[in-house]
N, C-alpha and C positions, 0 to 999 in steps of 0.2 A: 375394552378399547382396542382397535387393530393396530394400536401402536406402542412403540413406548417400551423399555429394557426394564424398567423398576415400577410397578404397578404401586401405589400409595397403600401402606398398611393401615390407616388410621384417616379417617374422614375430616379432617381439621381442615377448615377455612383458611383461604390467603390471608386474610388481615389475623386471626387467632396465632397464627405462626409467624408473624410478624412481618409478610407480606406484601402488607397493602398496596403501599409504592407500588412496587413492582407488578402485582395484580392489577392496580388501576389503570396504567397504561396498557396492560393484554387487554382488560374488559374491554375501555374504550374503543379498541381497534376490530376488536368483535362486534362490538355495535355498531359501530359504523362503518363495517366493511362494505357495504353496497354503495357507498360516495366517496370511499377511498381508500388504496392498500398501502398496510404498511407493514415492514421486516422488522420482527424482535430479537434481540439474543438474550437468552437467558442465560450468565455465566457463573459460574462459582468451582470449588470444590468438588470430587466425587464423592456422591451422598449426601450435596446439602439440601435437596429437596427438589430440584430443578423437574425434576419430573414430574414430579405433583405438580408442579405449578402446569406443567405442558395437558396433563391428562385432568385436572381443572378445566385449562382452555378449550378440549377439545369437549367438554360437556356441555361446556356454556355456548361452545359455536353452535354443537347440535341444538341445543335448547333453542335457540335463534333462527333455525333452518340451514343453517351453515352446515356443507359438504365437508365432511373432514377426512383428509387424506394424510395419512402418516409412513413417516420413513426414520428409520433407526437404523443409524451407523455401526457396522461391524470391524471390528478391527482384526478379522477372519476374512474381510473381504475388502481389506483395505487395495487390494493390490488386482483385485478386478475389475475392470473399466465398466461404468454405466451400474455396478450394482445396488448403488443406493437409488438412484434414477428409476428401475424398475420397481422396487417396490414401491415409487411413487404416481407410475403413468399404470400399472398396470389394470388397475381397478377404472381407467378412464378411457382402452382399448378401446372398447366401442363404441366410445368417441369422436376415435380418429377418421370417420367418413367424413369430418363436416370442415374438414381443417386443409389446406393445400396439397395435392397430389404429393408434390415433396418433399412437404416435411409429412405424409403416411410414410412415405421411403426411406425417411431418413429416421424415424422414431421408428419402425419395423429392424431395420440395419440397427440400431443402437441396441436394440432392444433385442438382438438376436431370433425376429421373429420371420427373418426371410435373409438369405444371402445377397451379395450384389457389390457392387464396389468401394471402398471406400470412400468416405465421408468426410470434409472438415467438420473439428469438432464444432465451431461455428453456428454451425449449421441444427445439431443437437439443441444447443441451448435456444435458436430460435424456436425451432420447431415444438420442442416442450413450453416452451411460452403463449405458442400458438395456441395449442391444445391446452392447456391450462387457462388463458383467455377464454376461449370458443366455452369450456364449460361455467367457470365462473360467471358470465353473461346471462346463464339463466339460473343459475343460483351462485351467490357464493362460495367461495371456498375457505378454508383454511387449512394452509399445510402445515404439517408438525412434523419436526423434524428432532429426533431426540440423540442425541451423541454428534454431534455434527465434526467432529473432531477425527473419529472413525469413518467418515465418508471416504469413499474413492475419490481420488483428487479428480478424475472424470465428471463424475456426480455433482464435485465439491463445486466443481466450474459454471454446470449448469443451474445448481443454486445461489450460487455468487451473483448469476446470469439474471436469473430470478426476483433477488431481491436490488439488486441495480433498477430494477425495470416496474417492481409492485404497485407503486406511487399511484399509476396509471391503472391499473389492473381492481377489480374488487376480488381480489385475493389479499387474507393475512397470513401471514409468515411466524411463527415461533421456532426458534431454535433455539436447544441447550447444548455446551460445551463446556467442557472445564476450562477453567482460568487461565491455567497453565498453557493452553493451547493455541492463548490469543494471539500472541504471537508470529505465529507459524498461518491463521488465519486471515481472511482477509473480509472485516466488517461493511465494506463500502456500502451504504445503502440501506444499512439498518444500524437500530439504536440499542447499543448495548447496556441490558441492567441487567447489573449484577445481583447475584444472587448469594451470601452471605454465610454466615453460622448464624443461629438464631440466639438470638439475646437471652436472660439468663428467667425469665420470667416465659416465652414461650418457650423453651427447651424444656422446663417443667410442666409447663399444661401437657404438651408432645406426649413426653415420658409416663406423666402420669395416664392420661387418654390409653396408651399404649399398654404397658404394665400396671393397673389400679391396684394390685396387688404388693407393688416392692415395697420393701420398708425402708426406714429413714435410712442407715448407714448407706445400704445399697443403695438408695436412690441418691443420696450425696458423691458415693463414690462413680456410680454411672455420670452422672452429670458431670462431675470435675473430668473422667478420663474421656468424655464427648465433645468437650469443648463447644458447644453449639452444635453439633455434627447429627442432622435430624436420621439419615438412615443409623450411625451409628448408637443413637439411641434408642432406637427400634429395636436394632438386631441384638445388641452386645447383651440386654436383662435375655434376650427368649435362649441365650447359651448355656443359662444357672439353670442349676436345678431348682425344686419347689420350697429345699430347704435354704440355699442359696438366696434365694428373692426375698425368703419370708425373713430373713434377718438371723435364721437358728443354725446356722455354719456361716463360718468367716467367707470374703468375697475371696478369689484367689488373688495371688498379690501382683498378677498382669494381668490386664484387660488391652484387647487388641482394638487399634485406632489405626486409620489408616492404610497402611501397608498392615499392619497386625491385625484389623479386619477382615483383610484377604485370609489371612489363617482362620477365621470362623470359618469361612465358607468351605475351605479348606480342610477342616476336623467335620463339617457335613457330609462332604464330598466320600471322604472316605470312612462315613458309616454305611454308604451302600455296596454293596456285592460289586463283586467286580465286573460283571458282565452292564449293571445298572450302572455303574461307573463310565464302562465304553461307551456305552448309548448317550450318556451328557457327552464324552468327549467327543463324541462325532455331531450332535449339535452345537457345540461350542465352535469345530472346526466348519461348522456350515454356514456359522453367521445366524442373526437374527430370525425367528418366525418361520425358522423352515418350516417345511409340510412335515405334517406326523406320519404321512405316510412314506414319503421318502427318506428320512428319519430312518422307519422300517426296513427298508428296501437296500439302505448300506448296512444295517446292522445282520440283516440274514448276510449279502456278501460277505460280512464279516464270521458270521454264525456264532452271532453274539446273544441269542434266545428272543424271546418274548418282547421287543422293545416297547411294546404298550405298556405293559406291566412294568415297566422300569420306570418309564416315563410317568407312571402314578404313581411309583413312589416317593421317587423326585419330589414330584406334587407335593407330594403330603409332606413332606420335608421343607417345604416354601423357597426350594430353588428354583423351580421354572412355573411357567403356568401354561396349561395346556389349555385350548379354548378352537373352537371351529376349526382344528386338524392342525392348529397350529403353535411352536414350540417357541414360547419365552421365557426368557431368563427371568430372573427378579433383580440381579442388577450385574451388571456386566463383569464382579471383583468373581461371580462366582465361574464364568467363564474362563479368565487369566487362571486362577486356582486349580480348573480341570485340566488346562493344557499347561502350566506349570508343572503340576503335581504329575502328570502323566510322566513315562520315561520315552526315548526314544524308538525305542521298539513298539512299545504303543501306538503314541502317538503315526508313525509311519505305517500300522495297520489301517489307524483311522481311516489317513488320508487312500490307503490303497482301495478300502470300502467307496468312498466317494468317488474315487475315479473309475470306480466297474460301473457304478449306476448313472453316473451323469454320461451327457451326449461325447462322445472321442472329439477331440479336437478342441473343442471351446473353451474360453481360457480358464473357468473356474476350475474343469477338467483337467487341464493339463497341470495347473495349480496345484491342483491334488498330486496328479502324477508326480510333479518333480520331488512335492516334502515326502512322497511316499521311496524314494529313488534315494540309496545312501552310498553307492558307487557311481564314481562315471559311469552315464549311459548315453549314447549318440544319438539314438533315435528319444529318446526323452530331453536331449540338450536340443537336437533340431525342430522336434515340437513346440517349445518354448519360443525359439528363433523367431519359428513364423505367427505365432502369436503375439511378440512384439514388435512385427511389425504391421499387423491386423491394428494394433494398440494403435502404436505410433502415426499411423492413416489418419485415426479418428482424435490426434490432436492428442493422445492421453503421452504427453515425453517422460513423465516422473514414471508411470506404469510399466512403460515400454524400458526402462533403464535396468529397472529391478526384474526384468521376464529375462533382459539380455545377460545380468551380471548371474541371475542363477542359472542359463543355460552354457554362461563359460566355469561354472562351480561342477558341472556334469558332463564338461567335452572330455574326451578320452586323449585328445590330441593337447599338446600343450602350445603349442603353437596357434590348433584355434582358439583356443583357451585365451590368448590373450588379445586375438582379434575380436572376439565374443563384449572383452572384459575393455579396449578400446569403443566400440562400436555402442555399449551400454554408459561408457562415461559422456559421451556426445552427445549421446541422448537428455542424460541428464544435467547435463552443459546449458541445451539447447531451452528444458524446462526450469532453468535460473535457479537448481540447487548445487549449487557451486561446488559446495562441503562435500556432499557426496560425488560430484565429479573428480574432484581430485584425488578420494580414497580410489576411487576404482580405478584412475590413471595410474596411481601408484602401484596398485597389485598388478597392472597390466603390464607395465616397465618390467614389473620384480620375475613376471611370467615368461616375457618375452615376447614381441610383438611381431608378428611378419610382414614381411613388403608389400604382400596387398594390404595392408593395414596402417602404413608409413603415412599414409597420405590424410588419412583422418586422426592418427596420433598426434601430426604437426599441428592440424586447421584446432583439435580439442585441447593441445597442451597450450596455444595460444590464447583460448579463448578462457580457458581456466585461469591460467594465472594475469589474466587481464582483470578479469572480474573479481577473483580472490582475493588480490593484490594491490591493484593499480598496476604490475608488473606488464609493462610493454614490451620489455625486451625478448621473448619470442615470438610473439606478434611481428617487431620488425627485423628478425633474422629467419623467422621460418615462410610468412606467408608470401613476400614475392617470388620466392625459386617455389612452393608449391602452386601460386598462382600461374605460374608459366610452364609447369607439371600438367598444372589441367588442362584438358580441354574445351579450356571457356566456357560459356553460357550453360555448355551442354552438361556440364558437371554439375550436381546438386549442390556441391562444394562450392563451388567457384564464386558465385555471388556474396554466401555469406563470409566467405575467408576476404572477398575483395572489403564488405563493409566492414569488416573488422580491423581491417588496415587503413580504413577513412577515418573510425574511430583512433586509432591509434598517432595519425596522422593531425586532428583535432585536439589534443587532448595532448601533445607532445608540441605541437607547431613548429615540428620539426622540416627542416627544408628538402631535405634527403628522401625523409617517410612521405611527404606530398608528391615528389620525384615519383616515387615508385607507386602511387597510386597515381596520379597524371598519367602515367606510360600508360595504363590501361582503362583509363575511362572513357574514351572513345569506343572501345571493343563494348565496352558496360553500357551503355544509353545515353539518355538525358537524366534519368532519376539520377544518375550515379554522378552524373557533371553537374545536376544544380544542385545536391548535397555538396559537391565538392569548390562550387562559386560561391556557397552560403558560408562556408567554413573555413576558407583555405584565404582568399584574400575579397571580404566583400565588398570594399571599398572602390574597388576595382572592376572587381566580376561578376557582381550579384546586380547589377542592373537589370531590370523586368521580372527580378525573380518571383516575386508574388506573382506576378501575371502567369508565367514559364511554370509555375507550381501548379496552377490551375487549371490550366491546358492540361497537364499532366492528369492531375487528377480528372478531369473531367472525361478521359480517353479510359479510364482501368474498368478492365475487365471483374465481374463479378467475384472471383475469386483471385486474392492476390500474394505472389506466395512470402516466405515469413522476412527475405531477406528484402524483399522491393519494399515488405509496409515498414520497415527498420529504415531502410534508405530515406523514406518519403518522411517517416513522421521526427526524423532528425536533419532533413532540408527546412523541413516546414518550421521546426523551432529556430533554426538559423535565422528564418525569414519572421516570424512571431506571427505565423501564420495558424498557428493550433487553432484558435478560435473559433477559426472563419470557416473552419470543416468540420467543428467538433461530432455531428451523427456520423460523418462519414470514416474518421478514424476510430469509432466505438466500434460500426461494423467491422472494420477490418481487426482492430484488435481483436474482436473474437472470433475472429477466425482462430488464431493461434494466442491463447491466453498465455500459455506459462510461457514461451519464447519472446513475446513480444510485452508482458505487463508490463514490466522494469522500467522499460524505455519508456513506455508512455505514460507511467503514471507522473516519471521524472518532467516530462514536453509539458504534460497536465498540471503539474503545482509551478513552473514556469510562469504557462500560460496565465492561471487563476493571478501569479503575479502581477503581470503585467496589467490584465484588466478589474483589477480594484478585488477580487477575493484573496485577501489577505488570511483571512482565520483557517478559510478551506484550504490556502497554498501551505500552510505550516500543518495544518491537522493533516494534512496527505501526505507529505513531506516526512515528517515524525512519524506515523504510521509505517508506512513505506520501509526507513530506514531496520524501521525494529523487525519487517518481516524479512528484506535480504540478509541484512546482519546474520541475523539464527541462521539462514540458508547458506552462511558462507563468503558472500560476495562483499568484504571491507570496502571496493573500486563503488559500489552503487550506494553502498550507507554514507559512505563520502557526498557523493554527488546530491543524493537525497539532505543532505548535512547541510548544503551550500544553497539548497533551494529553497528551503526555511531560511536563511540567513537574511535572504533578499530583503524577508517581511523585515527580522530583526533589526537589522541591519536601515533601515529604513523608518522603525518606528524608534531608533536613538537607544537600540540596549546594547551601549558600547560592552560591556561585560560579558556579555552574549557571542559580539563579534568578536573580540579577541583572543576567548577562549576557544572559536572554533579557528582562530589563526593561528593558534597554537600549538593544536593539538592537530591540525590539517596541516599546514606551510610544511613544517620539517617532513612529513611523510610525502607528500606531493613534489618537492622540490628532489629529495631524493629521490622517486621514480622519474623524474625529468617530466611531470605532468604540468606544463608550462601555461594551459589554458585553466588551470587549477589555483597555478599560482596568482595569475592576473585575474581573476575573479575575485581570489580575496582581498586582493588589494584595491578591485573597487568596491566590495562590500567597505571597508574604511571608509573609503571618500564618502560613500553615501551615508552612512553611520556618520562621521564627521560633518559633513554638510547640515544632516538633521538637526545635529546640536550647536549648531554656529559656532564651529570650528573651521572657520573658513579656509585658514591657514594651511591646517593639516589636510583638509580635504584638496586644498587645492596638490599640495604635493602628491600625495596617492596621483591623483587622476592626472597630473603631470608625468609622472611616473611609465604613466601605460601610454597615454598618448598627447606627448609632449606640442604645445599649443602649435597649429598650424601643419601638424602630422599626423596621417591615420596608418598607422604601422599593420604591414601583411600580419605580422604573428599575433594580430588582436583581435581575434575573431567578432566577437559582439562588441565591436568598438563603440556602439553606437548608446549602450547605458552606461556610458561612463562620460558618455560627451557633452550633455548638459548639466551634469556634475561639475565639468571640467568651467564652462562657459560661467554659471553662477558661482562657484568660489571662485572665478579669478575677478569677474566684478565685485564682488564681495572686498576682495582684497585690494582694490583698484586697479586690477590690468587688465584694464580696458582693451588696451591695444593687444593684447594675448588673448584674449577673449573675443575680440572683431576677429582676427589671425585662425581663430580655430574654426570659427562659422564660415569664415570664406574657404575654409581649406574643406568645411565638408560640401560646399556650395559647389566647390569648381570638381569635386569627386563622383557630382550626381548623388548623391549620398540619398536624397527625394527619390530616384526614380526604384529602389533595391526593393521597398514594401511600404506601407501605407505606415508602420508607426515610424520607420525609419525617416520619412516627411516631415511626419509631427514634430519629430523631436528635433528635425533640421528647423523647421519653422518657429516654433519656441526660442529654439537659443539664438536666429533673426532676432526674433523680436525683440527679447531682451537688451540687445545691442544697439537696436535702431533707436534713430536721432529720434525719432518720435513715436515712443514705445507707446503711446496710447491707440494710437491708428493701428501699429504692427500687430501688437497685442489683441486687438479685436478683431483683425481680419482671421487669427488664426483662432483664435472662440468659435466664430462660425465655420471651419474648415471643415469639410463632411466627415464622419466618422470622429471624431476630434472626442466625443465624451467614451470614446472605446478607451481609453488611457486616461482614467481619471487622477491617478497623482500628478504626471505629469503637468494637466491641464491644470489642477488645482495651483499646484508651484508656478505654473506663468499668470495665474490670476493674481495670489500673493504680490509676485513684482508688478502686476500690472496697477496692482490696488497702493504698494507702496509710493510706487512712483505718480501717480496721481495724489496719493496724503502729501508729499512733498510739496507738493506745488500749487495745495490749497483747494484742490479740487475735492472737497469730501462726500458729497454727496454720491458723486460716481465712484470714488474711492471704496467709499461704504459696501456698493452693491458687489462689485470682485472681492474683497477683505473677505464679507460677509460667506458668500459662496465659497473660496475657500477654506475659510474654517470649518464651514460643513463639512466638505468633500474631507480636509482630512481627521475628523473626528469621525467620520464614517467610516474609514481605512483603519483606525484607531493609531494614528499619526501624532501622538503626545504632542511632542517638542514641535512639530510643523505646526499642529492646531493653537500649540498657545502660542507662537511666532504671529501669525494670526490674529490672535487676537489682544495681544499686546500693539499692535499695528493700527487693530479696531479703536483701542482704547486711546493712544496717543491722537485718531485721526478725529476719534469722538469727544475732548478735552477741549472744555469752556476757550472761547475767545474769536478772534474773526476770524472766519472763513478764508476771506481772501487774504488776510494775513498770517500765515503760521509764526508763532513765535521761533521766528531764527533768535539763537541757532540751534537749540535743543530739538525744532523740529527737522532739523537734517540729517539726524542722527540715525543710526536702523535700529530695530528691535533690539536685536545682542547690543548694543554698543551704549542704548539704551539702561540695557540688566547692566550692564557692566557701571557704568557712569553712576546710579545709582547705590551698587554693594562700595564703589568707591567714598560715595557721600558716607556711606555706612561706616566706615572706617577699616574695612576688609584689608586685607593684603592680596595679592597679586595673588598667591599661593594660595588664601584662603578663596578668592572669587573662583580661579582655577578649578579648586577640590568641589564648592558647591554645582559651577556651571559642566562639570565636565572635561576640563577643558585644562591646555598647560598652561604654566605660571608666563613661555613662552607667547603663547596665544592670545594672550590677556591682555600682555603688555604691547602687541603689536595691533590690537584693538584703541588701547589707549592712545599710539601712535596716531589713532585715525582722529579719537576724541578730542584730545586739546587742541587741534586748530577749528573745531566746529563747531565748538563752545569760546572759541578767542581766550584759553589761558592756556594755562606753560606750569600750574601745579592742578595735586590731589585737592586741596583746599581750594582752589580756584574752580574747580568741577563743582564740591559741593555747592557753592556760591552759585551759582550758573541753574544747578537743578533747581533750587531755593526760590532765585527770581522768577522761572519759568513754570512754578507751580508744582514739577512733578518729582520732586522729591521724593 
């Protein structure tokens, strides 16, 4: 197979190894890859078998007629841009005549097959789609991708790219990665199965198939120290001798698992010669499937002998497998073991071989040069330099961080040394791994940093411990004097140091921090003044904004640089505009993936909130946080944190909510993250509102915007404002409730974006003298089914207020359609509000007469009136409904004049006559 790090020793079927699962889904998408693509990840342990399953697939593709192109991550070339990429386009070169003039240019530039300018990575990922389309078209494909873990995050981008996009494409997609990995990955797009230890009955066919020969002790003891572990049970019997297997000498009393594994390969390694030793370590150090001839070609620089001959012996040894000029491992433990197990004099031979024979300057080359380089060297620190920022062109910021920080590991100067060691933390600022920005800022401090270097120490130590932290405080003591430092526009700096002080300024609502971004948003544009009308005071200032956004966007130039699509796609969420451009911020996100994902995946689970994806807003959200977290960034797992809540928070899991008020409030309050705090506190209202907690919801959303005021410092004042409207009718404050609709009526609060209407129009209605008219003119308002909770909760009242007053038939058909809509959302406590509503409206008797006065009752007041017939307590209804002992009894306040008594025994009487006991 051309692919693939562990070739399968033993011919054993998917379902025989317990499989099947996991095989059924591959087959399926094999066979029907000509009507549809789809992305697999194969995930488990290293050595549970994942490769067999990939080199399976790629049999059964071929079987089928399927193209199979395979690519195997190196973690020898983790740190060079595009080189898993190549091993994927390159077999399709001559291809590339039939694909757009510029993506030939720009997959030749990626592909180091022609010089020329730099490229957004962008740009990459399209054009490998293109050319991957263009062939799949006349036959399908399937790419197999094996270590995906080890890719270049370059690579990693345009397969991310990839399988975002397959659905559309008859290309399938397999990849394997270790478990461990998941994390740090990012699944979007494909469906991850895992791939396991095998159970205790297929790890014995395995073993047996493998070794027919071991006998019982041994094959007990092999099994118990394999755990299910298929390569482990492979490799650990072929390490016994024959007296060993056969049961006539004792086992030894360790058997290596795991890491102890790695020492098999390890005790192989070093039965060859030492010269056959070199020849692995410089494949090991060249990454997957080098050529055998180049192989060669570093070992004579080396004048390390014979490398054929070494490389056969290998062979025979079952470490690598040589095939069509080309060198693979048999599984990547024994690669870590040759560059392990080497010392450093060695190993820096290695690399000095590879950098005689590869082309000077490119970065694999230089790569080599630096680990071959064990003193400062200036012309080896400035070769590095210009290589990352060859990198950094083509979008690769994680790349370009680690070229910068080992070329300040080799400047002779200590003072460049720590401009090197600033200038590579930025970088990796900029690619949202936090963690490691902040190490490298530390060494750079501890270095020394120089005045030309002042200016990006400031703009990076802000943006670090913003992101790290929540820590705002040098954000707003270093970025206005560096912003008035630059000079404007023309600085690369300038832009992004300005949006990181709008963030600062959002996220603080602080009057001082909007001061000093106001003084310069005239100098900034429009992007930079309708981010700052959407966030700063929109009640006010965000009038046309949806319109003023779209103009905007409708003027951008092809390429947009990282700080204007940050500016725009957090205008746009201000205005809850994500939606209504969703292809057009996919393009520009991939422009600049690792600088701008964060932000947009956070606008995107927003988004999906607002418009009824509930499962995807939490599954993105959840996801999301676990891959910043590992990188560092506590300010985005937060935020990630609170964008799931929405759902939560929404479908009534007070226990959910509280514990991330918990554990979020005191940390957010201490950094003065003021937009942080009022979020959680309308997550409450909503969470309380769900569960007919009128009361408490209404004080939450009193709280942030007290009836008949829409406060500058409340940014999205506008989802907390029909919270505010229904619990205060709820509660009977009517006239608090009229108070706050006319205060957002006389605000224009309709003109700011299309759901900001909605939600003015809703809480209308609910107010108006005659909520059945109000109520249906806003049903048919255009766009009105973009915001289906919304709509569902004004159908609820529309439908209650018509069951009141006898109308059930009309009542029925809103009731009805609500409960759908929110059992579609998976809306528990809304859905059965609902349909407790349905059931009291659908309850034997006349129509035009409801039985007053239990039918005036509401749903809760309803539950409640009933756990009373029950003989509950206040405390005990409380505990069941959710809700305080407070709560209940101020419910009760509503029930005894509605029912016409004055005791608990008077209620039961009352439900008794009226049937619904």
């Amino acid at each position: 197979m051309p692919y693939g790090a562990f070739a399968p020793t033993v011919p054993l079927g998917a379902e025989r190894l317990g499989r099947g699962r996991q095989w059924a889904v591959v087959r399926h998408a094999i066979e029907n890859a000509a009507d549809t693509g789809r992305a697999l990840w194969l995930c488990g342990e290293p050595g549970v078998g994942k490769t067999v399953l990939l080199h399976q697939a790629g049999e059964l593709a071929a079987a089928h007629g399927l193209r199979v192109l395979g690519v195997c991550g190196a973690e020898a070339e983790r740190d060079i841009p595009f080189a898993a990429l190549h091993q994927l386009l390159w077999p399709l070169t001559r291809h590339a005549d039939g694909i757009s003039q510029r993506g030939r240019a720009v997959l030749r530039r990626a592909l180091e097959l022609e010089t020329g300018p730099p490229v957004p990575s962008y740009t990459v990922s399209a054009a490998a789609v293109e050319l991957l389309d263009r062939v799949a078209r006349t036959r399908p494909l399937l790419v197999a991708v094996d270590d995906l873990h080890w890719a270049d995050a370059s690579s990693a981008e345009v397969l991310r790219f990839l399988q975002r996009r397959v659905a559309s494409l008859p290309v399938v997609m397999v990849a394997t990665a270790w478990q461990e990995a998941l994390d740090r990955l990012d699944p979007t797009g494909a469906e991850v199965l895992t791939v396991g230890p095998l159970g205790a009955e297929q790890a014995r066919t395995l073993l047996a198939e493998a070794h027919p020969g071991l006998s019982a002790p041994a094959r007990e003891r092999v099994l118990r120290e394999a755990v299910g572990n298929p390569l482990a049970l492979v490799e650990l019997p072929s390490r016994l001798d024959a007296l060993e297997r056969g049961g006539r000498l004792p086992l030894p009393d360790y058997l290596p698992l795991g890491e102890r594994l790695e020492r098999v390969f390890a005790r192989r390694v070093a039965s060859l010669r030492p010269a056959a030793r070199f020849t692995l370590l410089l494949c090991a150090l060249a990454g997957p499937e080098e050529s055998a001839r180049l192989v060669a070609e570093a070992a004579a620089a080396a004048d390390a002998g014979d490398a054929a001959a070494h490389l056969a012996t290998a062979q025979r040894l079952g470490l690598v497998h040589v095939e069509d000029q080309r060198v693979r491992f048999r599984h990547p433990l024994v690669r870590s073991s040759l560059v392990r197990g080497a010392d450093g004099a060695e190993r820096r031979r290695a690399h000095r071989a590879w950098a005689a024979v590869l082309r000077p300057g490119e970065a694999r080359q230089v790569a080599h040069l630096a680990e071959a380089t064990a003193a400062p060297d200036e012309s080896v620190a400035a070769a590095l330099v210009a290589v990352a920022a060859a990198t950094e062109a083509r979008g690769g910021d994680l790349e370009a961080a680690l070229f910068h920080a080992r070329a300040a590991a080799l400047s002779e100067d200590p003072a460049r040394r720590g401009g090197r060691l600033v200038t590579a933390a930025c970088a990796a600022a900029r690619g949202n791994h936090t963690g490691l920005a902040a190490r490298l800022l530390d060494q750079a401090v501890a270095h020394g940093v120089p005045a030309d270097s002042r200016d990006v120490l400031d703009f990076t130590q802000a943006l670090v411990r913003f992101h790290a932290d929540g820590d705002v405080g040098p954000a707003v003591a270093l970025l206005p004097a560096l912003l008035d430092r630059l000079p404007g526009r023309e600085s690369e700096l300038w832009l992004p140091a300005l949006f990181l002080l709008v963030l600062a300024a959002g996220f603080t609502a602080d009057p001082e921090v909007w001061a000093a971004v106001e003084a310069r948003a005239a100098e900034a544009g429009e992007i930079v003044r309708l981010g700052c009308d959407a966030w700063h005071d929109p009640a006010r200032r965000a009038h046309g904004g949806h319109a003023r956004l779209g103009a905007v966007l409708d003027t951008l130039p092809d390429e947009v640089g990282t700080a204007e699509t940050w500016l725009l796609l957090w205008a746009a969420a201000g205005l809850d505009a994500v939606g209504d451009h969703a292809p057009l911020w996919r393009r520009m996100v991939d422009q600049y993936p690792y600088a701008t994902q964060a932000l947009a995946e956070a606008v995107s689970a927003y988004d999906d909130y607002l418009r009824g994806h509930w499962d995807r807003c939490l599954e993105r959200s959840r996801a999301a946080a676990a891959v910043v977290r590992a990188r560092g960034s506590e300010f985005n797992a937060a935020v990630y944190s609170y964008k799931a809540a929405y759902v939560t928070a929404a479908r009534g899991d007070r226990q959910a909510v509280e514990d991330l008020v918990r554990d979020l409030r005191p940390w957010a309050t201490e950094r003065g993250l003021t937009f942080l705090v009022h979020r959680l506190r309308a997550l409450q209202a909503a969470c309380a509102l769900a569960l007919g907690d009128y009361e408490t919801a209404y004080g939450h959303a009193a709280a942030l915007t007290p009836p008949g005021l829409l406060p500058a410092g409340v940014s999205q004042f506008h989802l907390v404002f029909l919270d505010l409207v229904e619990s205060a009718l709820h509660t009977g404050r009517t006239a608090e409730a009229r108070r706050h609709v006319a205060a957002g009526r006389a605000a224009g609060m309709d003109r700011i974006s299309p759901h900001h209407r909605f939600v003015l129009r809703a809480a209308e209605a609910m107010v108006s003298e005659d909520v059945d008219a109000a109520c249906t003119a806003v049903h048919t308002l255009p766009g009105s089914a973009v915001w289906p909770f919304e709509r569902a909760r004004l159908r609820l009242h529309h439908g209650a207020w018509l069951r009141r007053r006898g109308r059930r038939a009309e009542a029925r058909v809103h009731l009805a359609a609500a409960q759908q809509a929110f059992a579609g959302l998976g809306a528990g406590p809304w859905r059965e509000r609902a349909g407790e509503e349905l059931r009291v409206n659908d309850a034997p008797g006349p129509a035009a007469a409801p039985r007053a006065p239990v039918a005036a009752l509401t749903p809760q007041e309803l539950r409640i009136a009933r756990l009373v017939a029950a003989g509950l307590s206040n405390r005990d209804i409380g505990a069941r409904l959710q809700l305080s002992p407070r709560t209940v009894a101020s419910h009760l306040y509503k029930v005894y004049p509605k029912l016409q008594v004055t005791t608990r025994a008077g209620v039961a009487r009352a439900l008794t006559r009226a049937g619904t006991a």
